[in-house]
C-alpha atoms as an extended CHARMM CRD file, in Angstrom:
* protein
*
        96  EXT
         1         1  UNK       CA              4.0190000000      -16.0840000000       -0.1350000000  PROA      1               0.0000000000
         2         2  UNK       CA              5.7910000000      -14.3960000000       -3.3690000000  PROA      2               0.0000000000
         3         3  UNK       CA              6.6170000000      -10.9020000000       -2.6100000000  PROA      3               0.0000000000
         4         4  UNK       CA              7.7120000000       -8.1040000000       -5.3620000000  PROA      4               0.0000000000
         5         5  UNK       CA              9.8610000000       -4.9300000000       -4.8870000000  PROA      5               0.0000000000
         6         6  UNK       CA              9.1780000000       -1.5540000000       -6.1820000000  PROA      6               0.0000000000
         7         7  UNK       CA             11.9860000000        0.5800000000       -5.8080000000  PROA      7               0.0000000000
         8         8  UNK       CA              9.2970000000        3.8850000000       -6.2620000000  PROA      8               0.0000000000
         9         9  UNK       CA              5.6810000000        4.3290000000       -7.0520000000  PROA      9               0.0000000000
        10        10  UNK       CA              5.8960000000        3.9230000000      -10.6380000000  PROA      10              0.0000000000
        11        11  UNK       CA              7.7180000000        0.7210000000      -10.7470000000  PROA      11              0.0000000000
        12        12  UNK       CA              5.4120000000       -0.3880000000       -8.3540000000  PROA      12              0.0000000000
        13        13  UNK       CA              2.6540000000        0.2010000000      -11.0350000000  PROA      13              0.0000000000
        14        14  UNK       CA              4.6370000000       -1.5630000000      -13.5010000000  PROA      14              0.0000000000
        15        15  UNK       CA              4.6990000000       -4.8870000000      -11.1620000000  PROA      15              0.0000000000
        16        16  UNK       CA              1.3060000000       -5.0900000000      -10.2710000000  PROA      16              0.0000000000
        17        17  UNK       CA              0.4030000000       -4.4870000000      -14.2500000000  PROA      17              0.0000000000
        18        18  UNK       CA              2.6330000000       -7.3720000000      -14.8440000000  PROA      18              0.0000000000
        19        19  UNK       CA              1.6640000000       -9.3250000000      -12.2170000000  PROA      19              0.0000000000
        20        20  UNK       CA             -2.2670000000       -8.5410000000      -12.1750000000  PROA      20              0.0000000000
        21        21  UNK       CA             -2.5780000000      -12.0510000000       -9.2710000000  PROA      21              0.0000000000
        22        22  UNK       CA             -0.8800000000      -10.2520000000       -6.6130000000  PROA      22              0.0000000000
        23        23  UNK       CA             -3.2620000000      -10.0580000000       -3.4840000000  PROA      23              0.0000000000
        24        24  UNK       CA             -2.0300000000       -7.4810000000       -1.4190000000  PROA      24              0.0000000000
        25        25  UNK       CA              0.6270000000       -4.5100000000       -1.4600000000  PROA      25              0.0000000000
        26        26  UNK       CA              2.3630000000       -2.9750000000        1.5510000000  PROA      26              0.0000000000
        27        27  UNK       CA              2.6400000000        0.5760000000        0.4130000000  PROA      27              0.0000000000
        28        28  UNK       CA              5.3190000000        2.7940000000        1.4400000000  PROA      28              0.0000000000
        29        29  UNK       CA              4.0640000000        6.6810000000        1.6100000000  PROA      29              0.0000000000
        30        30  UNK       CA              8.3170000000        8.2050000000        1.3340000000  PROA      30              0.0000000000
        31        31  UNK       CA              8.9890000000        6.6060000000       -1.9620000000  PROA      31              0.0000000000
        32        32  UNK       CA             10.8610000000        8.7750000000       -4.0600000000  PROA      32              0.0000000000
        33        33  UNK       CA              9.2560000000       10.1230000000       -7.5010000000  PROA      33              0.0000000000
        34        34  UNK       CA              5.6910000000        9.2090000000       -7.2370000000  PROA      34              0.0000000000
        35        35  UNK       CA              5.1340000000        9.2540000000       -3.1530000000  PROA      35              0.0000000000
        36        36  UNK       CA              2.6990000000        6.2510000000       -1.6970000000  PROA      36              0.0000000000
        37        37  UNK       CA             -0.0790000000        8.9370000000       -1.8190000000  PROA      37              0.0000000000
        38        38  UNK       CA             -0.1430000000        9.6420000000       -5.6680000000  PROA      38              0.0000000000
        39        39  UNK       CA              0.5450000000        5.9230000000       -6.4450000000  PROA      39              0.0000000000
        40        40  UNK       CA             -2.2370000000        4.7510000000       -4.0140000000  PROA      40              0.0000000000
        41        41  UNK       CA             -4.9610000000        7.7270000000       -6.1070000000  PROA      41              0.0000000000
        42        42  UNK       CA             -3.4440000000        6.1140000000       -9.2310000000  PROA      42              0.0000000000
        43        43  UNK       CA             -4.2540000000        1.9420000000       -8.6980000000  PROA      43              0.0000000000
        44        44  UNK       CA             -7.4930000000        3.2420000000       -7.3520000000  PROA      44              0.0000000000
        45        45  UNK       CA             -8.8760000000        5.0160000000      -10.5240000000  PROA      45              0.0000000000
        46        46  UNK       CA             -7.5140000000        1.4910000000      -12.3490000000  PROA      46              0.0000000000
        47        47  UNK       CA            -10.7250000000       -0.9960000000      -12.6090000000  PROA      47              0.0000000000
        48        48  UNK       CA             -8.5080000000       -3.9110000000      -11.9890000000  PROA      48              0.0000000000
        49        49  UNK       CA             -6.9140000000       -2.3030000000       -9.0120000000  PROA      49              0.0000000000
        50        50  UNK       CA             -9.9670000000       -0.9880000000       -7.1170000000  PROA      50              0.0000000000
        51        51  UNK       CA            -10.4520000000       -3.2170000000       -4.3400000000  PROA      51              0.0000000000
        52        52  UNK       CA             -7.1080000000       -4.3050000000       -4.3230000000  PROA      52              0.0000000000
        53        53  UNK       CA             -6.3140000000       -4.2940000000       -0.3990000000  PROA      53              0.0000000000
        54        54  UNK       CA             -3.6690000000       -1.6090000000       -0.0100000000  PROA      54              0.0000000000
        55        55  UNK       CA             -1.8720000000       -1.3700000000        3.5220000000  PROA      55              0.0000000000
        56        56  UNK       CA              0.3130000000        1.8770000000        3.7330000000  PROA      56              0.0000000000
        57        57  UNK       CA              3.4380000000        2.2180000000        6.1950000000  PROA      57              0.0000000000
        58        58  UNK       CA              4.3900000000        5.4000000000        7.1650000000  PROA      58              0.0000000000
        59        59  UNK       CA              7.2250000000        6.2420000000        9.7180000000  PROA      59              0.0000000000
        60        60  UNK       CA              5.0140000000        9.8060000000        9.9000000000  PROA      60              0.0000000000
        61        61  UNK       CA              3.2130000000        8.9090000000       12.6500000000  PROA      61              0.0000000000
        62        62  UNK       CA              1.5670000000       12.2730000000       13.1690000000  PROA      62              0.0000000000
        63        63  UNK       CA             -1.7230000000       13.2630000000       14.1010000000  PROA      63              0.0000000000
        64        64  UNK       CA             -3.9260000000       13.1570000000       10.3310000000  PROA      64              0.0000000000
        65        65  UNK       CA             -1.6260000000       10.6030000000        8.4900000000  PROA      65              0.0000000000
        66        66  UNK       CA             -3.7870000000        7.8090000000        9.0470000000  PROA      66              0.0000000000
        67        67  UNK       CA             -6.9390000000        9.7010000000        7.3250000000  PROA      67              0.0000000000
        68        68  UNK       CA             -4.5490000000       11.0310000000        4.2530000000  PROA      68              0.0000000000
        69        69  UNK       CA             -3.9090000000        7.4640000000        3.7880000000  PROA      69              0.0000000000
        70        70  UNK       CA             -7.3940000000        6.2090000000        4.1400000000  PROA      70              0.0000000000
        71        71  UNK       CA             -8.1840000000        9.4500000000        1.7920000000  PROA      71              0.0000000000
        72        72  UNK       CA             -5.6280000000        8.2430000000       -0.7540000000  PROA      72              0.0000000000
        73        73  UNK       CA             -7.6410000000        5.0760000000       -1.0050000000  PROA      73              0.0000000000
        74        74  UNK       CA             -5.6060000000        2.9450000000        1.0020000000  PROA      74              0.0000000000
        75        75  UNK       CA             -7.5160000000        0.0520000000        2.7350000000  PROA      75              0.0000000000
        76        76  UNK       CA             -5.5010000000        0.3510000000        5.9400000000  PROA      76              0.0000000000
        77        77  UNK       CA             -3.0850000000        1.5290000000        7.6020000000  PROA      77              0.0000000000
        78        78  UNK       CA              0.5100000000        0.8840000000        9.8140000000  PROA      78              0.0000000000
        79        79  UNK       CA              3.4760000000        2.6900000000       11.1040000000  PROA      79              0.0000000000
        80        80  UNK       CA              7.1130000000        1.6820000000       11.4970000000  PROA      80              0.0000000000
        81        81  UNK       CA              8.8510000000        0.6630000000       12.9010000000  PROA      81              0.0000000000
        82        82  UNK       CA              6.4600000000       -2.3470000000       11.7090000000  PROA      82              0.0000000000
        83        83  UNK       CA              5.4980000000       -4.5760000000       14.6370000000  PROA      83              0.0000000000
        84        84  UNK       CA              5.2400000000       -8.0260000000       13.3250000000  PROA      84              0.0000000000
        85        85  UNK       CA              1.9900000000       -9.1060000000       15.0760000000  PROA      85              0.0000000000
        86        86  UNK       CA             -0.1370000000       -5.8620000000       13.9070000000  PROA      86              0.0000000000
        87        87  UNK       CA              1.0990000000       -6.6160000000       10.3350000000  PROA      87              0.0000000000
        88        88  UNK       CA              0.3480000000      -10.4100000000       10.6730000000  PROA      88              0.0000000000
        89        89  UNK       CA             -3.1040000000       -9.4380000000       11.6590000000  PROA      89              0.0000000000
        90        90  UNK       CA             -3.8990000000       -6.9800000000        9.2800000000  PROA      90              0.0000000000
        91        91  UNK       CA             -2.6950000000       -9.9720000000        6.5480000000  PROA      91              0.0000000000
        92        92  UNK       CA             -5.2220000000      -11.8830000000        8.1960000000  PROA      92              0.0000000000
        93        93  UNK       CA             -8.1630000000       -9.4680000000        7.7810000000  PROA      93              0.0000000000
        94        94  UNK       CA             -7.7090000000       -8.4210000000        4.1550000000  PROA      94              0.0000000000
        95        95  UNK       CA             -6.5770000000      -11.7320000000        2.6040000000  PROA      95              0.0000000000
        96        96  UNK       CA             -9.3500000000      -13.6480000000        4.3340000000  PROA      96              0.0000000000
């Protein structure tokens, strides 16, 4: 597995248009300047990003996050602290 860091939202853009073979991203919602939210709305309206599997992680693990995500266009959806096994799994599903 090659992984890529985004420090924020934007960058984040920036390495998957650069790096347009990248399978999956692990999407942070508390990023600062463009939140996981915005940058989730923004692959989504790019063609080559559409059914990209994104899996947001949130440490706001209140009641309506998981749908804002989903709304956002996220594929999925975990909270931290990130147990290991759930995130394994949820690999397993959307890179099969």
């Amino acid at each position: 597995m090659k992984v890529f860091f985004a420090e924020n939202g934007r960058d984040g853009i920036e390495v998957l248009q650069a790096n347009p073979d990248i399978n999956i991203v692990l999407m942070d919602i508390m990023m600062p300047e463009m939140d996981g939210y915005e940058t989730t709305r923004n692959l989504r309206q790019q063609a080559q990003f559409k059914n990209l599997p994104i899996i947001t992680l949130t440490a706001k693990a209140m009641q309506g996050d998981k749908e804002k995500c989903i709304e956002a266009g996220a594929s999925d959806y975990i909270t931290k602290p990130v147990d290991t096994e759930q995130l394994l799994s949820l690999l397993r599903v959307w890179l099969y």
